[in-house]
C-alpha positions in Angstrom: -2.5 -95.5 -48.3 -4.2 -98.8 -49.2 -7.5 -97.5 -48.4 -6.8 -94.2 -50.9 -5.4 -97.0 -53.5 -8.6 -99.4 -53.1 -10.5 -95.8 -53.8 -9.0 -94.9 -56.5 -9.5 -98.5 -58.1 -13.2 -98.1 -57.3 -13.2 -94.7 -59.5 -11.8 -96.5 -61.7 -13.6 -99.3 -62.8 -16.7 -97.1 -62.6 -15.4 -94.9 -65.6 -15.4 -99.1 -67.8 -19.3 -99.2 -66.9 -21.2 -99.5 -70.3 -24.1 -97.4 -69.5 -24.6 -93.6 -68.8 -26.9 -91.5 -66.6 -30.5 -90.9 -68.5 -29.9 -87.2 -67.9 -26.9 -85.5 -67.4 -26.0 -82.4 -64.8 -26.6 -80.3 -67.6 -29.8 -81.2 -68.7 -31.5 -82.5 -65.0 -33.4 -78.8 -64.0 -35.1 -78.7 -67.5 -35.7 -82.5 -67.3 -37.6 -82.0 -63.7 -37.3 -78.4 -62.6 -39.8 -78.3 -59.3 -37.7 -81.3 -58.3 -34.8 -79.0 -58.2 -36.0 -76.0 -57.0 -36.7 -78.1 -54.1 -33.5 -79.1 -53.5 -31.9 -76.1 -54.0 -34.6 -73.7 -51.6 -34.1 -75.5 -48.5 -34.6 -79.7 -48.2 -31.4 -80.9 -49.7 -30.8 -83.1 -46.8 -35.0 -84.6 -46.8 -34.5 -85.4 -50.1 -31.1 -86.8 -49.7 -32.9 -89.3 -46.8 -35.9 -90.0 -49.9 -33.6 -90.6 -52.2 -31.4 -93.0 -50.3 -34.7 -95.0 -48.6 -36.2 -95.3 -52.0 -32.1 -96.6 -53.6 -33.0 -99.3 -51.7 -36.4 -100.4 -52.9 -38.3 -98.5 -49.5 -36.2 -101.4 -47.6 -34.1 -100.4 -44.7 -32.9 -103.8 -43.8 -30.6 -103.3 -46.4 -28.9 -99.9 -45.7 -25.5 -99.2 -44.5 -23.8 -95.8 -43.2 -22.3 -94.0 -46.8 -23.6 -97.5 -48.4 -20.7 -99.1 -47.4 -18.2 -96.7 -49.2 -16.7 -95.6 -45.9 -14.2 -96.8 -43.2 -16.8 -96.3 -40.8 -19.7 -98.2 -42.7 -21.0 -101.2 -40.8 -19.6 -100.2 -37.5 -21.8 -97.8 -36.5 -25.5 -99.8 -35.2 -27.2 -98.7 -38.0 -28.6 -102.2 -38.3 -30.7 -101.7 -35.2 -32.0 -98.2 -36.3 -31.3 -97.4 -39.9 -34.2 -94.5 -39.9 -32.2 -92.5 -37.2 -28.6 -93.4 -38.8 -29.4 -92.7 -42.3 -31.3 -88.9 -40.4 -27.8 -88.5 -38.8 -26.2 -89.1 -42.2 -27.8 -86.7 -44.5 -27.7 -83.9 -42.1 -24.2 -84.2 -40.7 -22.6 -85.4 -43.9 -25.0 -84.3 -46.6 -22.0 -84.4 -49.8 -21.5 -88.1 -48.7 -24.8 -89.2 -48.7 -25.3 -87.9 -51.9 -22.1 -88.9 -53.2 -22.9 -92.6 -51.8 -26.7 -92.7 -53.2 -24.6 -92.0 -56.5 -22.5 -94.8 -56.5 -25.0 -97.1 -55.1 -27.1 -96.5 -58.2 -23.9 -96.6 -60.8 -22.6 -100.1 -59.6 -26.3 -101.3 -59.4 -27.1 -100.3 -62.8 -23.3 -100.3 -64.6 -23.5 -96.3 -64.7 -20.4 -94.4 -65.9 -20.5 -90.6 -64.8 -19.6 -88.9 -68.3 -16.5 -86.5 -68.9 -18.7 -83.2 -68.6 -20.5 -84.3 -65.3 -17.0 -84.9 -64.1 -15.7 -81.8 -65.2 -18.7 -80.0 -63.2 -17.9 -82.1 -59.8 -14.8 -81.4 -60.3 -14.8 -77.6 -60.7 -17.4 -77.5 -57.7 -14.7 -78.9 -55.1 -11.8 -77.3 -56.7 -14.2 -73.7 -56.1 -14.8 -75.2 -52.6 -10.7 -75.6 -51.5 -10.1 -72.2 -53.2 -12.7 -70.7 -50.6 -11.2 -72.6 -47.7 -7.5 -71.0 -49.1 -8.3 -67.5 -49.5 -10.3 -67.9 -45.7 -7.2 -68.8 -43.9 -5.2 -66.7 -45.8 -7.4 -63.7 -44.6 -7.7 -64.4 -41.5 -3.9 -64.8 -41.2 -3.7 -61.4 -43.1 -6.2 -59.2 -41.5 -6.8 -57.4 -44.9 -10.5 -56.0 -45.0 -10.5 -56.2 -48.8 -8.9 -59.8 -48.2 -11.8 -60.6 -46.4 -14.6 -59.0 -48.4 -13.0 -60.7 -51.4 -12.6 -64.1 -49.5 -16.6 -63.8 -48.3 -17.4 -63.1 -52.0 -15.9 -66.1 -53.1 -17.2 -68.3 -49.8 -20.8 -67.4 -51.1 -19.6 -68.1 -54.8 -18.6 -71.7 -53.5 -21.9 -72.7 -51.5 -24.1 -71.7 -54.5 -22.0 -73.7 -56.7 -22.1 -76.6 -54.2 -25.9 -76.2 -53.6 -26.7 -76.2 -57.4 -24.2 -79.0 -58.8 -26.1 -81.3 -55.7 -29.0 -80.2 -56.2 -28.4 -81.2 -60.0 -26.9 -84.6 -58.7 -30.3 -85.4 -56.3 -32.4 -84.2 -59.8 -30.4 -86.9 -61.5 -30.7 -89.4 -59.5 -34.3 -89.6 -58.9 -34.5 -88.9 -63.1 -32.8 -92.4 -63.1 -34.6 -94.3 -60.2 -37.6 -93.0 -61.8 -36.8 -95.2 -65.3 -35.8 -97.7 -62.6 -39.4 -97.6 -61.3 -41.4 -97.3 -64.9 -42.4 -94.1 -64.7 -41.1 -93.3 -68.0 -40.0 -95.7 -70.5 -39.4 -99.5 -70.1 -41.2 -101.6 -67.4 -40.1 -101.6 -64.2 -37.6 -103.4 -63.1 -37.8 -106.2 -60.7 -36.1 -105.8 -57.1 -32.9 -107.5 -56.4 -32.2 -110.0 -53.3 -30.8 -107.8 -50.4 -27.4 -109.4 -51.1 -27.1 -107.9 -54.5 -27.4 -104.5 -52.6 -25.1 -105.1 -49.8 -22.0 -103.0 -50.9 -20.2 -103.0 -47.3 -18.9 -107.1 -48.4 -18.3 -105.9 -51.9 -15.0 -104.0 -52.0 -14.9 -103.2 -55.4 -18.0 -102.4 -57.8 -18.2 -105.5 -60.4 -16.0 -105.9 -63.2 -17.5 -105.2 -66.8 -16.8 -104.1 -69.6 -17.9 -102.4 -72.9 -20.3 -104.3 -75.2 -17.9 -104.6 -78.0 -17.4 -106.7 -81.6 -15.3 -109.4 -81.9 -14.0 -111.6 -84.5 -12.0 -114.6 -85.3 -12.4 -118.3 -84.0 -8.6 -119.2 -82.3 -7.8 -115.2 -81.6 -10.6 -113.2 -81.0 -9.8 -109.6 -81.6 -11.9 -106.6 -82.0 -13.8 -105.8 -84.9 -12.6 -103.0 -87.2 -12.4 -101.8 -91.0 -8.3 -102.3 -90.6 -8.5 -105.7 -89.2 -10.7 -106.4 -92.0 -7.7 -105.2 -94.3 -5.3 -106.8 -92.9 -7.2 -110.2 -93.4 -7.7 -109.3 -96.7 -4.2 -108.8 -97.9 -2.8 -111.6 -95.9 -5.0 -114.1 -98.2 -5.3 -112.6 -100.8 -2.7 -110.4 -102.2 0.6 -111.4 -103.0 3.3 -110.2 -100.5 6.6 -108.3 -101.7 9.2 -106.9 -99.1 10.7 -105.4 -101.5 12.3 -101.5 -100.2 14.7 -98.9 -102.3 16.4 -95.7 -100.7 14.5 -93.0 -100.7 16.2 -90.3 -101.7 15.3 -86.6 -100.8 17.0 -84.5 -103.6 14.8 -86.5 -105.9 11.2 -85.6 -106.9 8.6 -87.6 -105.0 6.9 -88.9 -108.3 10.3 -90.1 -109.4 11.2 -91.9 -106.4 7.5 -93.2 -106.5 7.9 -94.5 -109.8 11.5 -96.0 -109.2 9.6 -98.2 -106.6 6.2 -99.1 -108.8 8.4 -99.9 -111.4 10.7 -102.4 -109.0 7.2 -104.0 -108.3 6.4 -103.8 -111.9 3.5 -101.8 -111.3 3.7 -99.4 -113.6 0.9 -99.1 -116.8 3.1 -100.5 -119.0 1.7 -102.5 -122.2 1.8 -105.9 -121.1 0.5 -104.3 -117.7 -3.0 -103.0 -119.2 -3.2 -106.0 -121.3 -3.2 -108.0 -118.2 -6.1 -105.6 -116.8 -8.3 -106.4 -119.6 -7.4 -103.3 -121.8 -6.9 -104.5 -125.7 -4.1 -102.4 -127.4 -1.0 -102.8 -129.6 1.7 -104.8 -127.5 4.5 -103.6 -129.3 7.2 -101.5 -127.8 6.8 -98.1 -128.1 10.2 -96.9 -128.3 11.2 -100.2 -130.7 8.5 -101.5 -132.0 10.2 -104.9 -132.1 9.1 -107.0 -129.0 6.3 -106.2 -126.3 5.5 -103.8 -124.2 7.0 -105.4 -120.7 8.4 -102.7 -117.8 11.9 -104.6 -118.0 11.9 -104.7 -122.0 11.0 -100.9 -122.0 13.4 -99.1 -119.2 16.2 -101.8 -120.0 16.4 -103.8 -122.8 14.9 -101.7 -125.5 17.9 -100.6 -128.2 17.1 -97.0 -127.0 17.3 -97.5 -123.7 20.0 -99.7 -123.3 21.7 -96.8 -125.6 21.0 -94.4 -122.4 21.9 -96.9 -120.1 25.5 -96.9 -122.0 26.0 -93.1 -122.0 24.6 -93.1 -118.0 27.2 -95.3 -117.0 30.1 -94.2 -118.9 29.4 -90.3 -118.0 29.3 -92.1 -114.1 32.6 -94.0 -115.4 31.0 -96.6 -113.2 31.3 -100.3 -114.4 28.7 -101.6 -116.1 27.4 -104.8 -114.5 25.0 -107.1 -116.0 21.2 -106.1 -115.0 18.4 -108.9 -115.6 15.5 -106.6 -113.9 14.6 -103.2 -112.7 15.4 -104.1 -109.4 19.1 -105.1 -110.0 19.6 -101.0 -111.5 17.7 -100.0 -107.8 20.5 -101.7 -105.6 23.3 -102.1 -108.3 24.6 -98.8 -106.2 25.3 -101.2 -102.6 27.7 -103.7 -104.9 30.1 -100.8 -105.6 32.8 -100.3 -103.1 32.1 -96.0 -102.9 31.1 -93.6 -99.9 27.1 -93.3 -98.8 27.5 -90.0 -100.3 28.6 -91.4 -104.0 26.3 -94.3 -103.8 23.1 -92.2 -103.1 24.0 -89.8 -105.6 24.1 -92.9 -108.3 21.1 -94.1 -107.3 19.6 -90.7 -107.6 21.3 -90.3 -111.4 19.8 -93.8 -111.9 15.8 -93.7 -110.6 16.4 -90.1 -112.7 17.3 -92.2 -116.2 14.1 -94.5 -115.2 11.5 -91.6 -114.8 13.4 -90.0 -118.0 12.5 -93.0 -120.3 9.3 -93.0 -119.0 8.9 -89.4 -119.9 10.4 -90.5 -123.4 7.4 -93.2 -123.9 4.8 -91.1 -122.7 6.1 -88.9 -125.6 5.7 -91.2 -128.1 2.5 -92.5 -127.4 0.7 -89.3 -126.8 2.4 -86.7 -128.8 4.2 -88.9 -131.3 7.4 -86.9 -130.5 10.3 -90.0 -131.0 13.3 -89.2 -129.0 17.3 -90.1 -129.3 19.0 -90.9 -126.5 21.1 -87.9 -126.2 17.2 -85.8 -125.9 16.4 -88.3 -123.2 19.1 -87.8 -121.5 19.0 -83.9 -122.2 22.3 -83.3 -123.5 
């Protein structure tokens, strides 16, 4: 169980590696076909020994059995004949050795194998343990169609297997190739033998992505939202300010309700703060300026709907300063959650109606009573 654990952690930390393979499975018989057809005609395992020999720079001082992936790596005298271990290896277990050339070269290098090329390693020994199923089961059956079916899908599985490690071999001599300058880059220089010795190296090396990071006392990751978030904790003012949202209301009334609270509405005084040079006067009164409280409060007309409002509530009316008193003057009154939303509905409605009663004067120069604000 610990062993399966410590293997799963290895997968693991390989998926964190911050490079990729230079050609994926997909991509690796156009990228060097006679390679391939190699492979796949009839010297998997020759190439498997190449491929492994030249891993580790033409050095066999270096090798291990399975590269030191496997319980029996280190432990079987391949130090006093590598040649004829690593011959035993490819031919009497070909999938490891390819499977441990590949994650030689993926801790040496930081490789991740991407989601496709798992997909396709994936599917390959799903298709193999379906054959091995559908073989026992015929042969515990004794149907003939069974067993035609279950040979079809045997010979389905080895030309799967074949060609997905035929693909892998392709790939990783594509890579050792870029390792070696044959394409690209210089090549790169060859490592001390400890730095290939993965038999004393449980797990591959730790490392992560190459990622941004900001700040001096917290680091964090670099983003357009932590940017934000900077930006309105310095700079713009802060207001925790909430109102019940009601459903039965219109959305644009219960957004206005709460711009208003904040005073955020285009009110005169608001524009003239912005820059925007206009009369200041109240549009309703035309006696003092344009200010959000003056005009949904204090203004003769709509303290006139403010009266009617409250007495056709026959609540008591209290004395409001701001806009925000009228938004929780509802959670003073000693009514059910039922009566108190339904005031505070009636109320953001009055709000949004002499709004609607402004907007009327200004732009169709339509003046209004309160009883045809209120629509009675």
């Amino acid at each position: 169980m610990a062993a399966s654990q410590e293997y799963l952690d290895k997968m693991q930390l390989r998926q964190n590696y911050r490079n990729v393979w230079h050609t994926d499975l997909m991509r690796t018989i156009s990228a060097d076909t006679p390679f391939f057809y190699k492979i796949f005609t009839c010297s998997g395992p020759c190439v498997s020994y190449l491929l492994r020999k030249r891993a580790l720079y033409d050095d066999m001082s270096r090798y291990t059995c399975c590269a030191g992936y496997m319980p029996c790596s280190g432990r079987c005298g391949e130090s006093k004949c590598p040649e004829l271990c690593l011959c035993t290896e490819v031919f009497c277990c070909f999938g490891n050795s390819v499977a441990s050339t590949r994650f030689l070269l993926q801790d040496e290098f930081n490789i991740q194998t991407t989601q496709c090329d798992n997909c396709i390693i994936g599917f390959m020994f799903c298709l193999q343990q379906l054959a091995c199923i559908c073989s026992i089961v015929a042969c515990l059956v004794g149907n003939d169609e069974l067993s035609d079916a279950s040979q079809a899908l045997n010979c389905l599985a080895d030309i799967v297997y074949c060609t997905v490690c035929a693909c892998m071999q392709t790939q990783h001599k594509v890579e050792m190739d870029k390792r070696d300058g044959k394409f690209g880059p210089v090549p790169m220089a060859v490592p001390p033998a400890q730095q290939m010795s993965r038999f004393d190296q449980p797990n591959p090396p730790n490392i992560e992505r190459d990622k941004w990071v900001w700040g001096a006392t917290n680091p964090i990751e670099f983003s357009v939202g932590s940017v934000r978030a900077l930006i309105e904790e310095r700079l713009l003012p802060y207001d925790n300010f909430k109102i019940p949202w009601i459903k039965w209301v219109p959305l644009k009334v219960n957004v206005f309700a709460w711009r208003a609270g904040l005073d955020c509405i285009p009110s005169k005084d608001c524009l003239i703060k912005r820059g925007i040079s206009i009369n200041y006067m109240c549009s309703l009164c035309s006696v003092h300026s344009e200010s959000s409280v003056h005009l949904l409060l204090r203004c003769g007309i709509a303290s006139s709907v403010w009266d009617k409002v409250f007495m056709w509530c026959k609540a008591p009316k209290e004395l409001i300063l701001t806009i925000r008193d009228i938004l929780i003057l509802h959670n003073s009154w000693p009514f059910s959650t039922m009566h108190k939303k339904l005031l505070h509905a009636i109320f953001v409605t009055t709000l949004w109606c002499i709004w609607k009663a402004r907007n009327a004067k200004v732009f169709e120069n339509k003046a209004l009573d309160p009883m045809e604000i209120l629509g009675i």
